[in-house]
C-alpha positions in Angstrom: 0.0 0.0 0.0 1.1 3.2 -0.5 1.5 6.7 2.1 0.7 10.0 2.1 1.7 12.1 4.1 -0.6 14.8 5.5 -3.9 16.9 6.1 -4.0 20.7 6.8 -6.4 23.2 7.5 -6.7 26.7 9.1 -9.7 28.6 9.8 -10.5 32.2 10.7 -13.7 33.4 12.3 -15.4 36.8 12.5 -17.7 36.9 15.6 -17.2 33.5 17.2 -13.9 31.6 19.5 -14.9 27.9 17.6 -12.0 27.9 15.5 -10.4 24.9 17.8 -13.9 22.8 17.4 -14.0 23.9 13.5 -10.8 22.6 13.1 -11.0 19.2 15.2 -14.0 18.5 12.4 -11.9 19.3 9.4 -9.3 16.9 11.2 -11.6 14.0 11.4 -12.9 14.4 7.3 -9.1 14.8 6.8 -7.9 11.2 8.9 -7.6 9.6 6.0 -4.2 11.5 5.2 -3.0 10.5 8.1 -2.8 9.0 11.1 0.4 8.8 13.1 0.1 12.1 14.3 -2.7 14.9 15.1 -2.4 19.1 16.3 -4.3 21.8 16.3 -2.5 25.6 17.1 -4.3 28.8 17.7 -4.2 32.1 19.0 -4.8 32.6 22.9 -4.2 36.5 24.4 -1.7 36.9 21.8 0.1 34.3 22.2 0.4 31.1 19.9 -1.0 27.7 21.5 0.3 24.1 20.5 -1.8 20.7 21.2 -0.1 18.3 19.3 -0.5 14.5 20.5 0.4 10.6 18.4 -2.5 8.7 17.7 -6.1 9.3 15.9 -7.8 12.6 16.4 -10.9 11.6 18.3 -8.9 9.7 21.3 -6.2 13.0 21.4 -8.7 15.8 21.4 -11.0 16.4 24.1 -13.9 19.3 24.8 -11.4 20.1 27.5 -8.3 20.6 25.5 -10.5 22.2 22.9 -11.8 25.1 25.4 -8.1 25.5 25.9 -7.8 26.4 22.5 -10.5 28.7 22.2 -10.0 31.2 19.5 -11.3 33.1 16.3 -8.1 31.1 14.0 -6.0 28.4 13.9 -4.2 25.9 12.1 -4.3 22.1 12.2 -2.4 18.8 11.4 -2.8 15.2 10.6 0.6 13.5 9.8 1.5 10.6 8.0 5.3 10.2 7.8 7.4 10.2 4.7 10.5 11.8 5.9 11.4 12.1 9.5 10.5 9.5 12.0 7.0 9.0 13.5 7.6 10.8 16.5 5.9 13.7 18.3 9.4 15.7 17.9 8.2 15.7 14.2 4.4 15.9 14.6 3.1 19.6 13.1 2.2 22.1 13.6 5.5 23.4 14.1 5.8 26.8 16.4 9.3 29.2 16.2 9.5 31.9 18.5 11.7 35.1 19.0 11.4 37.8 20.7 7.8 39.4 20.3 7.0 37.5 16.6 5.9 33.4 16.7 5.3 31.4 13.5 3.3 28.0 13.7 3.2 26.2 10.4 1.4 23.2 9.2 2.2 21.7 5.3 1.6 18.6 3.2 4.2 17.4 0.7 7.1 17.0 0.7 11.0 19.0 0.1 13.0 17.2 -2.4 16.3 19.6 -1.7 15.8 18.8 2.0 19.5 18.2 2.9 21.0 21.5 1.2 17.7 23.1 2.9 18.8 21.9 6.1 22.1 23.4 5.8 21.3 26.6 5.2 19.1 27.2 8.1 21.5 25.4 10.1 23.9 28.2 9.0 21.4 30.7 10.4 21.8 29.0 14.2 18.5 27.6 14.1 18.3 24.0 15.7 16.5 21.5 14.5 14.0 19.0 17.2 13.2 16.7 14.5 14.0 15.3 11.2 10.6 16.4 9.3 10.6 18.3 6.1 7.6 20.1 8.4 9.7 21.7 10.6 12.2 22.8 7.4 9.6 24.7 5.9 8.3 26.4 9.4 11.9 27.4 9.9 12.5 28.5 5.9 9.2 31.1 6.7 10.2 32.3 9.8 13.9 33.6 8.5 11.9 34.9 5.0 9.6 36.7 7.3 11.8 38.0 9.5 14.5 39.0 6.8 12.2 40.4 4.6 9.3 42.0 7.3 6.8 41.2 4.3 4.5 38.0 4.0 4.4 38.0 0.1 8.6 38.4 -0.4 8.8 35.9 2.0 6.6 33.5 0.3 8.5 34.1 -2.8 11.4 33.7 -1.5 9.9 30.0 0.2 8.9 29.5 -3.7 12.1 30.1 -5.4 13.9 28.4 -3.0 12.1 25.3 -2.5 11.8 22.7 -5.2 8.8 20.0 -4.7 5.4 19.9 -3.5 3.9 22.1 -0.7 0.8 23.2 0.4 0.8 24.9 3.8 -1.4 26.7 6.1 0.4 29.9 8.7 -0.6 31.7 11.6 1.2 34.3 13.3 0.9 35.7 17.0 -0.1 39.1 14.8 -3.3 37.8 13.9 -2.9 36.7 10.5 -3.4 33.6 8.5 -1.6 32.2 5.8 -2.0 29.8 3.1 0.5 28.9 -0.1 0.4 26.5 -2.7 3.4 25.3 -4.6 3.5 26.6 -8.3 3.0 23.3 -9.5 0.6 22.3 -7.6 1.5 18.8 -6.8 -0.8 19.1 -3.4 -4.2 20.1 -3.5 -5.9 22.9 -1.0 -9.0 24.7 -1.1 -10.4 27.9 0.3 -14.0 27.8 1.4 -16.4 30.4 3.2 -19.8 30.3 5.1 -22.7 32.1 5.4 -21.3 34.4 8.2 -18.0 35.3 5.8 -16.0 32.8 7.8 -12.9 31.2 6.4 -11.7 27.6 5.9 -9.4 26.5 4.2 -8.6 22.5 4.0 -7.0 19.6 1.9 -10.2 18.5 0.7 -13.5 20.0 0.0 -15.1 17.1 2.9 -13.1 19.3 5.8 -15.6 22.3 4.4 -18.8 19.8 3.9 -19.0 19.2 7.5 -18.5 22.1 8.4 -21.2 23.7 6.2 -18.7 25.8 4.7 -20.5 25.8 1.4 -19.2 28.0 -1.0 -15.3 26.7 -2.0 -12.9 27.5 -4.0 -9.2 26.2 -5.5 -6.2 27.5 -4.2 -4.3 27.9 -7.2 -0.6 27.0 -8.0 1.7 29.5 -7.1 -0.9 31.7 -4.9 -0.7 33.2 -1.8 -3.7 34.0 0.8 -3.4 36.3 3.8 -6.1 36.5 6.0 -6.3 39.8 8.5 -9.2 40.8 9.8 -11.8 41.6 7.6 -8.9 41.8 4.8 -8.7 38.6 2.8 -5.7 39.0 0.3 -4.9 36.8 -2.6 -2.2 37.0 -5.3 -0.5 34.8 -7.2 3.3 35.0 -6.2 4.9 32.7 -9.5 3.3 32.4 -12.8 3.9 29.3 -13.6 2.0 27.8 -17.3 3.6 24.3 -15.8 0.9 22.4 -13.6 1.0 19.0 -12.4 -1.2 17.6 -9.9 -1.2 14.5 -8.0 -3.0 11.6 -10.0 -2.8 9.4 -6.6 -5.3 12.1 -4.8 -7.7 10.7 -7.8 -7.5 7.1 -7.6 -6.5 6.4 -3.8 -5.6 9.0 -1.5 -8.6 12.2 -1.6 -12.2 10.6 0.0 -14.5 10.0 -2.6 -16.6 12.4 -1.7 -14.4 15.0 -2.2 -14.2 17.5 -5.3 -10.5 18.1 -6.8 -9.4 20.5 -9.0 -13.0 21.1 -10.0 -14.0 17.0 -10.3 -16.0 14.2 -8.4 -13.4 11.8 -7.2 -15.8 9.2 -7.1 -17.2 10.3 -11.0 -13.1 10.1 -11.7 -12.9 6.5 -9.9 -16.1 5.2 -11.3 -14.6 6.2 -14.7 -11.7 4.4 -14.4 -13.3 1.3 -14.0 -15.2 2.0 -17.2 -11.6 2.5 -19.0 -10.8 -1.1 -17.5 -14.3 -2.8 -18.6 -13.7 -1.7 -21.7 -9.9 -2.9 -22.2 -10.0 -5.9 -20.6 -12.5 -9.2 -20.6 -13.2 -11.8 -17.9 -15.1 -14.9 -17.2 -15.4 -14.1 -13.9 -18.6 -15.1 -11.8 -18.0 -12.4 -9.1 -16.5 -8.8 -8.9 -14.8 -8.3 -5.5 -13.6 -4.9 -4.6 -10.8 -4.3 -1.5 -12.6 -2.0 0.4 -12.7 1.1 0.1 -11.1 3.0 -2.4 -11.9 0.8 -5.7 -15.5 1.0 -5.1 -17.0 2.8 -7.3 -14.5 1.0 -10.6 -16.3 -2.4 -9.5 -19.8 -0.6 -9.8 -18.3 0.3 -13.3 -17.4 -2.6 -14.4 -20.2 -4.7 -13.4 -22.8 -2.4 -14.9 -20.3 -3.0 -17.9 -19.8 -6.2 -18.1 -22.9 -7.8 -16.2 -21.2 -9.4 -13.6 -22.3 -9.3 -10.0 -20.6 -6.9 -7.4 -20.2 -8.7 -4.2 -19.0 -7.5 -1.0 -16.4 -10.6 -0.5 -14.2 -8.6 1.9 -15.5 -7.0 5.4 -13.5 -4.3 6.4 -13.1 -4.0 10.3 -13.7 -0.1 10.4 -11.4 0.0 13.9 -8.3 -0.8 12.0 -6.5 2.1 9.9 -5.8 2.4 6.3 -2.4 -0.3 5.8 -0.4 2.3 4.1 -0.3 4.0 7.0 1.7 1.5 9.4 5.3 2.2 9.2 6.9 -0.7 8.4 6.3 -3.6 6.1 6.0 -6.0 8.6 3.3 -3.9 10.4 1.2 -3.5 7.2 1.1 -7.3 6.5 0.1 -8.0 9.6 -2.7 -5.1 9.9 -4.2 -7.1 6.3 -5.6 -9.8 8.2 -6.4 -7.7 10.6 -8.5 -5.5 8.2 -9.8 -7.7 5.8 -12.1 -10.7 6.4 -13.8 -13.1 3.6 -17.4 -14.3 3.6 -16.3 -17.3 2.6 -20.0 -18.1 1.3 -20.3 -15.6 -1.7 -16.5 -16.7 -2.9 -16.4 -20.7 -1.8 -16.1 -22.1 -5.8 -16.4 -18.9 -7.7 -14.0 -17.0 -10.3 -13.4 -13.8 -8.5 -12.4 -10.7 -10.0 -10.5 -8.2 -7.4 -10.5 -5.0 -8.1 -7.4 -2.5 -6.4 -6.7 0.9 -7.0 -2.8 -0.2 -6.8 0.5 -2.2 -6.5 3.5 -0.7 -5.2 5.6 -3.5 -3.4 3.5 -6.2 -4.0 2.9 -7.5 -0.3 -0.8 -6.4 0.5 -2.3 -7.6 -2.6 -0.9 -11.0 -2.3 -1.9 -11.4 1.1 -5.7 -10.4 0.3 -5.3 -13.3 -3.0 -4.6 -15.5 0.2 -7.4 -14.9 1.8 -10.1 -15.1 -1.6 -8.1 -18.4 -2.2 -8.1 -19.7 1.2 -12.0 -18.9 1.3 -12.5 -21.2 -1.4 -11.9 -19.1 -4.8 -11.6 -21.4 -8.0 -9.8 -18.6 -9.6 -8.6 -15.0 -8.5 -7.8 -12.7 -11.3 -6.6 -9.2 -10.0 -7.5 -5.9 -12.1 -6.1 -2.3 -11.3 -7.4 0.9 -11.6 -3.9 2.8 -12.5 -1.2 2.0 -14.3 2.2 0.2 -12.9 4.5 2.4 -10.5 7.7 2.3 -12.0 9.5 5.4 -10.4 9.6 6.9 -6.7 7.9 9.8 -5.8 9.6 13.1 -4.2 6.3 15.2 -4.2 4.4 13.7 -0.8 4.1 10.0 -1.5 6.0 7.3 0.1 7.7 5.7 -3.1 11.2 6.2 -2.2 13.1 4.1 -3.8 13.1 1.4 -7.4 13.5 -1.7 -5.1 10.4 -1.2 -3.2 8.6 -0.8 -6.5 7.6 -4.5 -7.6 6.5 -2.9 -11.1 10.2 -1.4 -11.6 12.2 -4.3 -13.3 9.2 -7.1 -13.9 7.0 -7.5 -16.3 3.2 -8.0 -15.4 2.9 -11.7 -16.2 5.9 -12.3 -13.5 4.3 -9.8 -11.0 1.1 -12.0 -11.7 3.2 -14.9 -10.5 5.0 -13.3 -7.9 1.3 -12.0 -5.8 -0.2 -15.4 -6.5 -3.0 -14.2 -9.0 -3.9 -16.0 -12.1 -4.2 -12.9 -14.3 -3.5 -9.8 -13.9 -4.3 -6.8 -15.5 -3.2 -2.8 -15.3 -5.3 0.2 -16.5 -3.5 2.0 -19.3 -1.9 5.4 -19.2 -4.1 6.5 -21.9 -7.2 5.3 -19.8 -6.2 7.0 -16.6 -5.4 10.4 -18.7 -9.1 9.9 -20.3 -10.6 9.1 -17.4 -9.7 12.0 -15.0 -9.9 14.4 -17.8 -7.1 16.2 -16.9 -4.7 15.3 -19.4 -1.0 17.1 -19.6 -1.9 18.6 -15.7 -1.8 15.0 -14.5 1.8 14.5 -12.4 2.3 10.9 -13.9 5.9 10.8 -12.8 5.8 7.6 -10.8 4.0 5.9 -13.9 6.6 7.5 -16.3 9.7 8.0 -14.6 9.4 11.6 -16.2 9.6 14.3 -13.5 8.4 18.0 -13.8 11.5 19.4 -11.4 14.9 18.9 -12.2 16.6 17.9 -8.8 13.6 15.1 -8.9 14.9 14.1 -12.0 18.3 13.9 -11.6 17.7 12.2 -8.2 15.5 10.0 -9.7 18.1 8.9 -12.6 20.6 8.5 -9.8 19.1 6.0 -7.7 18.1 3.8 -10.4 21.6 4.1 -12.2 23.1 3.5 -9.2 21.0 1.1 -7.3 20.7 3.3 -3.9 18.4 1.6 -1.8 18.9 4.9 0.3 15.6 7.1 1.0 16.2 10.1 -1.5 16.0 12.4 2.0 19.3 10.5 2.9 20.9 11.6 -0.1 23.5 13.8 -0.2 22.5 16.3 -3.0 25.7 17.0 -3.6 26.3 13.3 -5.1 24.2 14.5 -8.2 24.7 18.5 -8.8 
């Protein structure tokens, strides 16, 4: 299974102190990003407060803690980790303080030039807690914004700086909020309002459905939001003609439910299923989906094909998502954990599973187990995007080619390899026509074709080489 890393969101309010229970909602819409870690900061007599815990957002945050918090804004965190350790030391938000000005900063995505990063605010005398790419960022603003005393040169300088994907939310003991998106636009955020003028601003469009902030807009690439008062401010800081956003947020990681960049995510997964009914045949009897993401495919391709949808797998709903466990051995054994047959609708039938991916090859061929152990004449395994070829350096936890079972096989051997009697991948050409967002679509893990250069180069490096190094381990200057 594959990680992400992150949820943000900030608020600000115009009459009312419920930013910390605003944002403890948007939290629990945004779990699915994450789950190691949970905060929420805001601003109490002028001072910046931090309640940052490990664990799930409804057993850290209490009504108690949440009085403590009281405020008209704030900011708020839900961590998985891609770089840096799962510890609280690396948990966000992330608050700086000197002197009379404090900075608390939350972001998903992630910094490919992390190390030289590192250095150069070492060089400053600041000292790092943690090893996050979070903290980076928090500590790249603070200098900007102090050297510079203006938000929107600092911002720029974050943009010109910083190569790879960021979208983060600000707050400062002044009373602002701020939001930026990277020029690209790997990350997705969104900007909505209620009917009282309120502001939220979240990952995903569910953080505003529940709460009722109804009218929502993209963040764009390259922009920049500031929030004072009654002054909402929003300019685009780099033109950039170059966008690439995340096609994972389509086919796995963004709730269905969701809207992004304009389009149903469930519309986008339900299309993609068509794309695969339409490429592919099967004698199956039975179309089984792994719950929850590939859904809405299977719908597709029954209605396309005929065949039943069944709900073979029950999902125990007090287990997390696999992909967030940190290490292989923990996700394998959270499958069985997660996933139980009814052995009834499978016992002598030829099931078709439907995924949404493959990236090392270990979930999906503990699930075949299972469908095979419940009795399945024959399991044949169909996938809703393409094979993952390449790492990721833009938020997803694809570090490196020998984690990547899709790198240096061919499908028939990877069919062999997870135990399924067929096996088929949708196309690149159906995934581009089924999200219809054509050349925006950051295929780069599908392609090996990246949209930054340092990605690129990095990329070309630990393939030539064969680093089995996490690219944050890297020393960049290996490859300039």
């Amino acid at each position: 299974m594959i990680k992400e890393n992150c949820g943000i969101a900030a608020t600000y309010l115009k009459d009312t102190f419920n930013a910390p229970f605003i944002l403890y909602q948007a939290l629990i819409a945004l779990q699915h990003r994450g789950q190691e870690s949970c905060g929420i900061s805001t601003l109490v007599n002028n001072n910046l407060i931090i309640k940052k815990y490990m664990g799930l957002v409804t057993q850290c945050f209490n009504e108690n803690i949440l009085n403590e918090l009281r405020s008209k804004l704030g900011i708020a965190h839900v961590r998985y980790s891609t770089t840096g350790k799962s510890t609280i030391e690396d948990a966000q938000p992330f608050l700086i303080k000197e002197g009379n000005f404090e900075l608390a900063l939350a972001f998903n995505g992630n910094i490919v030039n992390l190390i030289e990063l590192r250095k150069k605010v070492k060089e400053k005398g600041y000292k790092f807690i943690g090893n996050g790419d979070g903290e980076l960022l928090t500590a790249l603003a603070f200098f900007a914004i102090k050297e510079s005393k203006d938000i929107e040169e600092a911002v720029k300088k974050i943009m010109e700086e910083v190569e790879g994907a960021y979208s983060a939310v600000m707050m400062t003991n002044e009373g602002q909020v701020i939001a930026f998106r990277d020029p690209i636009g790997f990350r997705p955020l969104i900007i909505s309002f209620n009917k009282n003028g309120d502001v939220l601003l979240a990952s995903e469009t569910v953080a505003a459905d529940l709460n009722d902030f109804n009218e929502m807009q993209t963040v764009n690439p390259g922009e920049l939001i500031i929030i004072d008062g009654e002054k909402i401010e929003r300019k685009k800081i780099i033109q950039n003609n170059q966008q690439h956003f995340c096609m994972f947020e389509l086919v796995y990681f963004s709730r269905p439910d969701s809207i992004y960049e304009g389009k149903s995510v469930y519309e986008i997964r339900y299309r993609l299923g068509q794309e695969l009914a339409r490429t592919y045949k099967t004698d199956a009897d039975i179309i089984v989906p792994i719950p929850d993401t590939s859904r809405p495919a299977a719908e597709a391709i029954s209605r396309e094909t005929g065949i039943p949808v069944v709900e073979g797998l029950i999902k125990n709903r007090y287990i997390g998502r696999t992909f967030i466990m940190p290490s292989q051995k923990e996700r394998e054994r959270t499958v069985k954990l997660k996933l139980n047959p009814i052995k009834p609708l499978i016992k002598d039938k030829k099931v078709l599973l439907i995924d949404d991916s493959i990236v090392r090859g270990t979930t999906i061929k503990n699930i075949i187990e299972i469908i095979r152990k419940a009795g399945a004449k024959k399991v044949e395994v169909w996938i809703t995007c393409p094979p993952i070829i390449s790492p990721c350096f833009y938020g997803i936890d694809i570090a490196i080619h020998g984690e990547l079972i899709a790198s240096d096989k061919k499908v028939e051997e990877i069919a062999k390899e997870i135990g399924a009697d067929r096996l088929c991948y949708q196309t690149l050409e159906g995934l581009i026509r089924a999200t219809g967002m054509g050349e925006r679509l950051c295929l780069s893990c599908l392609t090996g074709i990246y949209p930054t250069p340092l990605a690129q180069r990095l990329a070309n490096m630990l393939k030539d080489k064969k680093i089995q190094q996490r690219y944050w381990e890297v020393d960049v200057a290996q490859i300039l």
